[in-house]
C-alpha positions as CSV (number, residue, x, y, z in Angstrom):
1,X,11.1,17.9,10.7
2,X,12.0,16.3,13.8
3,X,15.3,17.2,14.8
4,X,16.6,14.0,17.1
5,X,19.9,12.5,15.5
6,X,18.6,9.1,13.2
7,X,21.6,8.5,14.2
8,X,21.1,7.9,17.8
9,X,17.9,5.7,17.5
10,X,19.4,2.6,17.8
11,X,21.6,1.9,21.1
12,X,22.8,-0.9,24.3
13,X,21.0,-3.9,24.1
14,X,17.2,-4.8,24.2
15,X,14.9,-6.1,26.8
16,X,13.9,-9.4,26.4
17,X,10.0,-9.8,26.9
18,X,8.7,-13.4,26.8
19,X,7.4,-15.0,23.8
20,X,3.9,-15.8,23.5
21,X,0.4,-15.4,22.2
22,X,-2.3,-13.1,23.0
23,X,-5.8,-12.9,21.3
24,X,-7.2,-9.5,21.5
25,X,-10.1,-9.8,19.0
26,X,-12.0,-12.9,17.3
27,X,-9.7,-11.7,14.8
28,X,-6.8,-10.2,16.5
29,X,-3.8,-11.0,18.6
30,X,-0.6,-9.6,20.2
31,X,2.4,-12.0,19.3
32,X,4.6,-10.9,22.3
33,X,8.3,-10.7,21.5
34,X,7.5,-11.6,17.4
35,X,9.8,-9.0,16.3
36,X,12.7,-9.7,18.7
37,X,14.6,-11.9,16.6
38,X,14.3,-9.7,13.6
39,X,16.0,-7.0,15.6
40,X,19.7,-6.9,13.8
41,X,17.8,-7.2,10.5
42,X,15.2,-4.6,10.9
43,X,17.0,-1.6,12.9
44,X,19.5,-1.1,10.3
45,X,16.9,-1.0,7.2
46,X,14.7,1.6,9.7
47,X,17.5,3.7,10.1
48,X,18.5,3.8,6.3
49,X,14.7,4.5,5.4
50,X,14.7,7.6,8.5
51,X,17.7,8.6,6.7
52,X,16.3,9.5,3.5
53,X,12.2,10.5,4.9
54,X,13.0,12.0,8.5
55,X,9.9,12.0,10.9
56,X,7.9,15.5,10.7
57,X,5.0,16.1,12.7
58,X,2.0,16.5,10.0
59,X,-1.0,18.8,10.3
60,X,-4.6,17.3,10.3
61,X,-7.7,18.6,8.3
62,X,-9.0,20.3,11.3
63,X,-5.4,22.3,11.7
64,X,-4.1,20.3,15.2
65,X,-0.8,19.4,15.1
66,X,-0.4,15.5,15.4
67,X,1.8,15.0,18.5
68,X,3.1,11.5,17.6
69,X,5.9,12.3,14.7
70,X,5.2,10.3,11.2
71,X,7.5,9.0,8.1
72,X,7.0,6.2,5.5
73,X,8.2,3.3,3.1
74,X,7.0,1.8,0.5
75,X,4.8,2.3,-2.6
76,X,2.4,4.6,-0.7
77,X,2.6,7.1,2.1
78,X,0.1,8.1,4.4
79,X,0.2,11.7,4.6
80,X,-2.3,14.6,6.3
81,X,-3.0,18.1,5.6
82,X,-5.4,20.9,5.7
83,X,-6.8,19.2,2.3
84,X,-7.0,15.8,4.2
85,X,-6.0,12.3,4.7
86,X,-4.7,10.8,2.5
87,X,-2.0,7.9,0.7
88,X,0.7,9.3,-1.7
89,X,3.4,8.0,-3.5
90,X,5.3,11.0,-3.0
91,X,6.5,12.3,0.3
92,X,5.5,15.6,0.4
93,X,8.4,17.1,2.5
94,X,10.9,16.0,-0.2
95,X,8.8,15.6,-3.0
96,X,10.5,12.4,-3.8
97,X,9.5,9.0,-3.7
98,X,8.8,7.3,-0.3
99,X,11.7,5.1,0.4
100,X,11.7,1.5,-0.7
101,X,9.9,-0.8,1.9
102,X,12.8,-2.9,2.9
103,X,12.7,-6.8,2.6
104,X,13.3,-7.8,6.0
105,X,10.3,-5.2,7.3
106,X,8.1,-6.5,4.3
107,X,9.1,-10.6,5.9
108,X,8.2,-9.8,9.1
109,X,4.7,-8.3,8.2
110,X,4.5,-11.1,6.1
111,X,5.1,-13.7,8.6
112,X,3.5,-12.4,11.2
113,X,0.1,-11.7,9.0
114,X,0.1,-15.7,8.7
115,X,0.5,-16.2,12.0
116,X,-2.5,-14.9,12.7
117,X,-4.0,-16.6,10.0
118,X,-4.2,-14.3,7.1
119,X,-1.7,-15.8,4.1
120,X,-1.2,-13.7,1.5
121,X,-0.5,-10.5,3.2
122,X,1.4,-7.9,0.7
123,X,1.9,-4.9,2.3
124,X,2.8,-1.7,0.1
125,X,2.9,0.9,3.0
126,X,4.8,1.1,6.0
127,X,3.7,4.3,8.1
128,X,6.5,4.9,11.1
129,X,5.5,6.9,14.3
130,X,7.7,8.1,16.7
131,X,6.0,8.9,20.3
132,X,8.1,10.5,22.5
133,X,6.6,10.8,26.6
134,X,3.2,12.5,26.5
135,X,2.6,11.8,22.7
136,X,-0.7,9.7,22.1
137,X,-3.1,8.8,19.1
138,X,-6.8,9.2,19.3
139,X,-9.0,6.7,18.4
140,X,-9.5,6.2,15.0
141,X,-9.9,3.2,12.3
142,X,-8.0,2.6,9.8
143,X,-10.0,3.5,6.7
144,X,-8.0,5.0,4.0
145,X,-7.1,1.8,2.3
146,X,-8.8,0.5,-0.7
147,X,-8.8,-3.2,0.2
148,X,-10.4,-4.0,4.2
149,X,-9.4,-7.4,3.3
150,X,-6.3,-7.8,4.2
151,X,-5.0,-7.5,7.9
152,X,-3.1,-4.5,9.8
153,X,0.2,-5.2,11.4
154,X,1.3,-2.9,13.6
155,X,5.2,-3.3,15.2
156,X,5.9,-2.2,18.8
157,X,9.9,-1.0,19.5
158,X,10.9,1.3,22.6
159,X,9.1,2.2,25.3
160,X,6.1,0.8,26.4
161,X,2.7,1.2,25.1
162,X,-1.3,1.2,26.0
163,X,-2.9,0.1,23.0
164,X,-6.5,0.9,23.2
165,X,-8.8,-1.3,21.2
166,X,-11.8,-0.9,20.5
167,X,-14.9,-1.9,18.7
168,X,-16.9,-0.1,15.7
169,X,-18.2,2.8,17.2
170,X,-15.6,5.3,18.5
171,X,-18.8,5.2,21.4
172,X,-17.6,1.6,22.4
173,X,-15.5,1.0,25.1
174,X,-12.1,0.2,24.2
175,X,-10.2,-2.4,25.9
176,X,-6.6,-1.2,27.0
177,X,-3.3,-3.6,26.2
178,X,0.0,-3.3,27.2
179,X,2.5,-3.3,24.3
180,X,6.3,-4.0,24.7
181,X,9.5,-3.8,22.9
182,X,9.0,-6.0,20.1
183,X,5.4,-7.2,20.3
184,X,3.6,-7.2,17.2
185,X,-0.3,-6.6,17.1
186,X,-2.6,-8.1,14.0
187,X,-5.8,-6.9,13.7
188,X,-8.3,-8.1,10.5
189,X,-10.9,-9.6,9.2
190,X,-14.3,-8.8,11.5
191,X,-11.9,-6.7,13.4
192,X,-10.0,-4.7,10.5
193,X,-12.6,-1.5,11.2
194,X,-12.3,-1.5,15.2
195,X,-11.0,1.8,16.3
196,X,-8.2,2.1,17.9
197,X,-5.3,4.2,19.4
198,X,-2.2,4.6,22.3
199,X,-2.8,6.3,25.5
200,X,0.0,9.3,26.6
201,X,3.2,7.3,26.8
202,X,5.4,7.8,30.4
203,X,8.3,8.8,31.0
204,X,11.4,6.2,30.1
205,X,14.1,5.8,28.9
206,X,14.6,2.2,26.7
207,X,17.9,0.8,26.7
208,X,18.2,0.1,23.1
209,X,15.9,2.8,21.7
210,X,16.1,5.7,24.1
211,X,13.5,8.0,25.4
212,X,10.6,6.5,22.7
213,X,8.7,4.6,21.1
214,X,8.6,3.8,17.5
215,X,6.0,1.8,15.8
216,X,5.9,0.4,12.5
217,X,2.3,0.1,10.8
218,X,1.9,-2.3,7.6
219,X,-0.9,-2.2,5.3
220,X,-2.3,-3.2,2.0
221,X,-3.2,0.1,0.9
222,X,-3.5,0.4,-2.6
């Protein structure tokens, strides 16, 4: 379990980053700022669902410790072990249910989803990474869920980001984006098997959520 205070997540005020619209993919764009306005709605449902499932850094199949710290809401969990990955409805550290996906994080997937022109969107997982500086995620697709119909929505907070994205092969080139404090990324359709990941993150400290960055992950998966 990580051991940084929930409690101290959430601090001073945000940086503003202009709002606007970025298309990444034939698919895909980065709505920068999208998740600004949502700020006093979300941060207090994250901190209530960290409460209850703290982040732990899992184990993968191949026994390497993930360096990018994980937790969960909703009706599934994504959750990795020696045995391997895989969605749960349990959280495995607690062997409880996965806290409930709050309503204003479950809106603003929503919303945003239809922005980028998939209606419909009903997420029932929410997977929540913390990065601290040097923490990264290989590239990878997102292939666990039942349904590739419906769109990922991924949430930036915290310190900055490069998102690389790239195409099906994991031998493709991917092209690098910056992400920001409350940028919001949706990737589907053609695009929804594109792999994909976040280069080391620097050193920073964020004047509302410290020295990280937190990212919020919506998908249909069962």
């Amino acid at each position: 379990m990580d051991t940084h205070s929930t409690a101290d997540l959430f601090n001073d005020d945000a940086l503003q980053q202009p709002a606007g619209r970025e298309q990444i993919g034939e698919q895909s764009y980065v709505f920068r700022g999208y998740a600004l306005p949502w700020l006093e709605r979300l941060l207090p449902e994250l901190r209530a669902v960290l409460t209850q499932s703290p982040f732990r850094h899992m184990v993968t199949p191949g026994g390497f410790t993930m360096s990018a710290a994980l937790s969960s809401c909703g009706e599934l969990g994504w959750t990795t072990s020696r045995q391997g990955y895989r969605y749960s409805p349990i959280d495995p550290e607690r062997q409880l249910p996965w806290p409930k996906l709050p309503d204003g994080l479950r809106e603003l997937a929503i919303t945003a989803a239809a922005a980028a022109g998939f209606d419909g969107f009903a997420p029932d997982a929410c997977l929540i990474n913390r990065y601290v500086p040097g923490a990264r995620m290989s590239l990878h697709q997102d292939k666990n869920e039942r349904d590739f119909s419906a769109p990922v929505v991924s949430v930036s907070l915290g310190l900055p980001a490069v998102f690389l994205f790239g195409g099906h092969q994991r031998s493709d080139k991917p092209r690098k984006i910056s992400l920001f404090h409350g940028d919001v990324a949706v990737w589907g359709g053609v695009d929804r098997l594109r792999f994909h990941g976040v280069l080391p993150i620097k050193e920073g400290v964020h004047p509302r959520m410290g020295p990280q960055r937190i990212n919020l992950t919506f998908r249909a998966a069962g």
